[in-house]
C-alpha positions in Angstrom: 97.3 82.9 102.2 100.9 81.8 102.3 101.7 77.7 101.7 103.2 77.2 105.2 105.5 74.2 103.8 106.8 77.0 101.3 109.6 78.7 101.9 109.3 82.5 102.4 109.6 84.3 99.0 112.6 87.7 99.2 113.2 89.8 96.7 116.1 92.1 96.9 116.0 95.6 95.3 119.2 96.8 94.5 119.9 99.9 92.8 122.7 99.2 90.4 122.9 95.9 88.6 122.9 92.6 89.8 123.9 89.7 90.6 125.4 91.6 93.9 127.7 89.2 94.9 129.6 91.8 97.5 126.2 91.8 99.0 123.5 89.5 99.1 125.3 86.4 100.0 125.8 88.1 103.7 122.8 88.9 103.8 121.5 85.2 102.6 123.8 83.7 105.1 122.8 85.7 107.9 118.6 85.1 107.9 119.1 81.8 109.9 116.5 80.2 108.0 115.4 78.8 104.4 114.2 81.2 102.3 113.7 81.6 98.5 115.9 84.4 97.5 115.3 86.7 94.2 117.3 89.6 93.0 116.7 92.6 90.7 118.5 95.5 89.8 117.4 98.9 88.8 120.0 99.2 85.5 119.6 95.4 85.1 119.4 95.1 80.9 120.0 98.8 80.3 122.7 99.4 77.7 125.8 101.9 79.0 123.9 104.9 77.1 120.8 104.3 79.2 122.5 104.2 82.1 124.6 107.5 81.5 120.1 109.0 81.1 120.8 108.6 84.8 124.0 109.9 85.9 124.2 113.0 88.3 123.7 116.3 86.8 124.5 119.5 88.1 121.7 120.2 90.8 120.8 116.4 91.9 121.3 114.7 94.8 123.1 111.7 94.0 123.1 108.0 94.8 126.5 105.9 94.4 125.3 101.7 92.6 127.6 99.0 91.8 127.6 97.9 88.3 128.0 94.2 87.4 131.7 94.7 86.4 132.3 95.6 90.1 132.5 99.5 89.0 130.5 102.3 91.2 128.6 104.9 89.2 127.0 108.1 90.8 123.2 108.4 90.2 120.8 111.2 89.9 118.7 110.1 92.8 115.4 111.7 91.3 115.6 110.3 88.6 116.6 106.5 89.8 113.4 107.6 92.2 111.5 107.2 89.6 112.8 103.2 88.2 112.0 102.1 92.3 108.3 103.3 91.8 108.1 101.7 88.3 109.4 98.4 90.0 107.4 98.3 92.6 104.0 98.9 91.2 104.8 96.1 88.9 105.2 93.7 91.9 102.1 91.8 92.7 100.9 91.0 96.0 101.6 87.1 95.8 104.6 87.4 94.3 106.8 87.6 97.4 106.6 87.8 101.0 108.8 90.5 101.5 110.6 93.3 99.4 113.4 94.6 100.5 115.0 98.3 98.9 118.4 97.6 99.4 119.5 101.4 99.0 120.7 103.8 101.6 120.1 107.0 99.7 116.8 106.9 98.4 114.6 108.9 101.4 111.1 109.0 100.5 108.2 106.1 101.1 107.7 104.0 98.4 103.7 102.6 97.8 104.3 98.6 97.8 101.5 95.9 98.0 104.2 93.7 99.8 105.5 94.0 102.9 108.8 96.1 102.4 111.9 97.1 104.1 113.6 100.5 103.2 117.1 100.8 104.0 117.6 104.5 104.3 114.4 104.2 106.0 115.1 101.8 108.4 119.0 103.7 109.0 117.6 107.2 109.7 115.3 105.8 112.2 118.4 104.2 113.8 120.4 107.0 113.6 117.7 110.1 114.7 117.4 107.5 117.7 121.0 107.3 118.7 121.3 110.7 118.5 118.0 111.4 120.7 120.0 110.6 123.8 122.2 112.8 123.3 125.4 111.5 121.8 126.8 113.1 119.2 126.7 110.3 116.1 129.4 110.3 113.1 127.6 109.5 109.5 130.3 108.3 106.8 129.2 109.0 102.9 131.0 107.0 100.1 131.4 110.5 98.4 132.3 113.6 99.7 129.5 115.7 98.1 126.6 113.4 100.2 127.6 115.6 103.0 125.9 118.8 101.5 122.9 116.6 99.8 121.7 115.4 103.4 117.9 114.9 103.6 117.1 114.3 107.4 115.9 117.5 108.8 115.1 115.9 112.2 118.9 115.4 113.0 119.4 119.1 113.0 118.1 119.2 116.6 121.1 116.8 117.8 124.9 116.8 117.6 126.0 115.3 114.3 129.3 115.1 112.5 130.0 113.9 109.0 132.8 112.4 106.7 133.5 110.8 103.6 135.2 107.6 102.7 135.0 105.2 99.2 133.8 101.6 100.2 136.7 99.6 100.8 139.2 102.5 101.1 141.2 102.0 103.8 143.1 105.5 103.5 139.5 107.5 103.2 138.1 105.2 106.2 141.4 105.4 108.4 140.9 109.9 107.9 137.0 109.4 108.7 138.0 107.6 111.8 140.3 110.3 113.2 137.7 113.1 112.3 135.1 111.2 114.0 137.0 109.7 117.0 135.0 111.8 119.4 131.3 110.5 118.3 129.8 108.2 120.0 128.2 105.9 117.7 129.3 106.2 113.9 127.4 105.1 111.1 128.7 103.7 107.7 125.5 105.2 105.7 125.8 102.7 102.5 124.9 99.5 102.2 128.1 99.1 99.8 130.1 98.8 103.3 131.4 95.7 104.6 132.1 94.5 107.3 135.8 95.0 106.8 135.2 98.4 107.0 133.0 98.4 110.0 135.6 96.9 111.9 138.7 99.1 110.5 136.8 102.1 111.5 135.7 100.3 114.7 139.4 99.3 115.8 140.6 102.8 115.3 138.3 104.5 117.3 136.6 101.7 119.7 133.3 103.1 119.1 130.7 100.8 117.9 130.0 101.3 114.0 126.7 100.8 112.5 126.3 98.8 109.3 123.2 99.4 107.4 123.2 95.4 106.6 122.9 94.9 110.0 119.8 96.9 110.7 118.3 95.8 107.2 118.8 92.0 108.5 117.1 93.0 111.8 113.9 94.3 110.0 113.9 91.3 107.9 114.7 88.8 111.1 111.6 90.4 112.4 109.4 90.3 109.8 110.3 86.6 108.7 109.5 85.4 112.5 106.0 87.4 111.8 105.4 85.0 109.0 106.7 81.5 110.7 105.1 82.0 113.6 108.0 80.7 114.9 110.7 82.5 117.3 112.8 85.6 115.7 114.8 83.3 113.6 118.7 84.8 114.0 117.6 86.6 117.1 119.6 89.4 118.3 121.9 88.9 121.5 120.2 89.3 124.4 116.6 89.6 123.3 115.3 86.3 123.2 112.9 86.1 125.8 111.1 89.6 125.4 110.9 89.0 120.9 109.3 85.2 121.9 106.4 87.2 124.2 105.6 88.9 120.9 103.0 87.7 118.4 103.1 87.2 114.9 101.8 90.3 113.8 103.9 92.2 116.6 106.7 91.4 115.1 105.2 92.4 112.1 104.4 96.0 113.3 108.0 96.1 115.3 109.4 95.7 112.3 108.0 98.9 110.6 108.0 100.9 114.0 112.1 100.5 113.5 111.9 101.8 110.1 110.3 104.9 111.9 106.8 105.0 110.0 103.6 106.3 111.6 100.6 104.6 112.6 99.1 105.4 109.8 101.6 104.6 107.1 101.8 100.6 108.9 98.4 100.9 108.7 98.5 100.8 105.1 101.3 98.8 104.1 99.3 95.6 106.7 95.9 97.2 105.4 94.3 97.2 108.7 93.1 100.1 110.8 95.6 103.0 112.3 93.8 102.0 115.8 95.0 97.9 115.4 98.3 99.7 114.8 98.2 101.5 117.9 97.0 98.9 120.1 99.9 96.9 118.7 102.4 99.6 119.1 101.2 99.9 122.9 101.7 96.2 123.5 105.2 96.1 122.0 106.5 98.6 124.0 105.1 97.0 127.0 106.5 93.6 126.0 109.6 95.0 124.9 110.1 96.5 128.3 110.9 100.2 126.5 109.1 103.7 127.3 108.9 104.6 123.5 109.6 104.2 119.9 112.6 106.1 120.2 113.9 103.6 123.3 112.8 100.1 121.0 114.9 101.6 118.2 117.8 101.9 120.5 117.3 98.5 122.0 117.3 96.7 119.0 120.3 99.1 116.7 122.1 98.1 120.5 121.4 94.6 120.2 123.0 93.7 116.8 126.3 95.2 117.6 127.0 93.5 121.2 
């Protein structure tokens, strides 16, 4: 059981090298509360040969990292796959209090004995949600060829339009912008996004943006509330009173409900029953004052960007 007078233990997953300073220190800044903060990355240590073992081939879907020098190389996701399950089994269960895969283009689960936020995971929830009501939703690669290597099959049944722009290229963003003017809610799908280039996109087209940091800080907001037993810290506008009615291991469940995992998948990540799960998914809903999943992941994407 956790030392109460401890600070929560995070470690940050990143797929490139680290330290990330273009990233963690948001993310740091923004939990609103004391926390002991660790950082890995996948190519940490490797030598440039090893890391060219994992550049895109011909016929893989790639991921784009940041180097330590500040550069971006393009991955082979398969085969960087392969590094996240490596690192993750090698994490024990009292290491850390929460894990967190700071990646937006690795899209399958990830076995974990820590509690763990996914950031492609928890973003396609957000956006398959958006686009449920019937909006047509803009998705923004850092590379042009992400658009054909798409993995969400689900958001074939809605109205979505895509475009490419490098992080912090204000030419590339300013051309995604006017393609997607018409969308309702656009998403930056990187976590390599700032938010400079949330609001350049924003102020061209007045639509709200999403920016994966946002939703991964939501997830971890939750989760770190679950373990204080102490109000959301950081809560999002206009939520206050409905996230204090929730109990620890509400916020716990919430949490992973955003990422868009089944019963049975929370189940086994909090190792109790599918049924608990349930029970706690019920009472959410009713607490958060929402009809469904689908409508909690709305209210809480909504939330962060008012």
């Amino acid at each position: 059981m956790r030392n109460e007078e401890r600070p929560p233990r995070i470690l940050f997953i990143t797929l490139g090298q680290s330290p990330r300073q273009d990233l963690l220190p948001d993310l740091r800044d923004g939990l609103g509360v004391q926390a002991t903060i660790s950082e890995i990355g996948l190519l940490d240590s490797l030598s440039d040969s090893e890391i060219g073992e994992f550049l895109t081939e011909t016929g893989h879907a790639t991921v784009v990292a940041r180097l330590a020098s500040g550069s971006w190389v393009n991955l082979s996701r398969r085969k960087i796959s392969k590094l996240v399950d490596d690192r993750l089994a090698a994490i024990a269960k009292s290491d850390f209090e929460l894990v967190v895969l700071m990646s937006t283009g690795i899209f399958r689960e990830f076995e974990s004995t820590c509690p763990t936020v996914n950031a492609q995971r928890a973003l396609d929830a957000a956006v398959i949600s958006l686009a449920a009501e019937g909006d047509t939703v803009g998705i923004v690669f850092p590379l042009e060829r992400q658009i054909d290597e798409v993995e969400m099959p689900a958001l074939s049944l809605f109205d979505t339009r895509y475009a490419y722009a490098a992080h912090q290229d204000i030419e590339e963003l300013t051309k995604a912008a006017v393609s997607l003017k018409d969308c309702a809610y656009i998403v930056l799908n990187s976590v390599g996004y700032r938010e400079s280039d949330r609001l350049t996109i924003a102020q061209l087209t007045g639509k709200p943006v999403i920016l994966p940091r946002r939703i991964v800080m939501n997830s971890i907001r939750l989760i770190l509330g679950s373990l204080a037993l102490s109000p959301v810290a950081g809560q999002m506008a206009g939520l206050p009173s409905r996230l204090e009615n929730l109990t620890a291991r509400e916020r716990q469940v919430m949490s992973l409900v955003c990422e868009g995992l089944s019963n049975k998948a929370i189940a086994r990540q909090l190792d109790i029953s599918h049924k608990t799960v349930e029970i706690h998914r019920s009472n959410i809903l009713r607490k958060m004052q929402v009809p469904s999943s689908g409508a909690l992941i709305r209210l809480i994407v909504k939330a962060g960007y008012d």
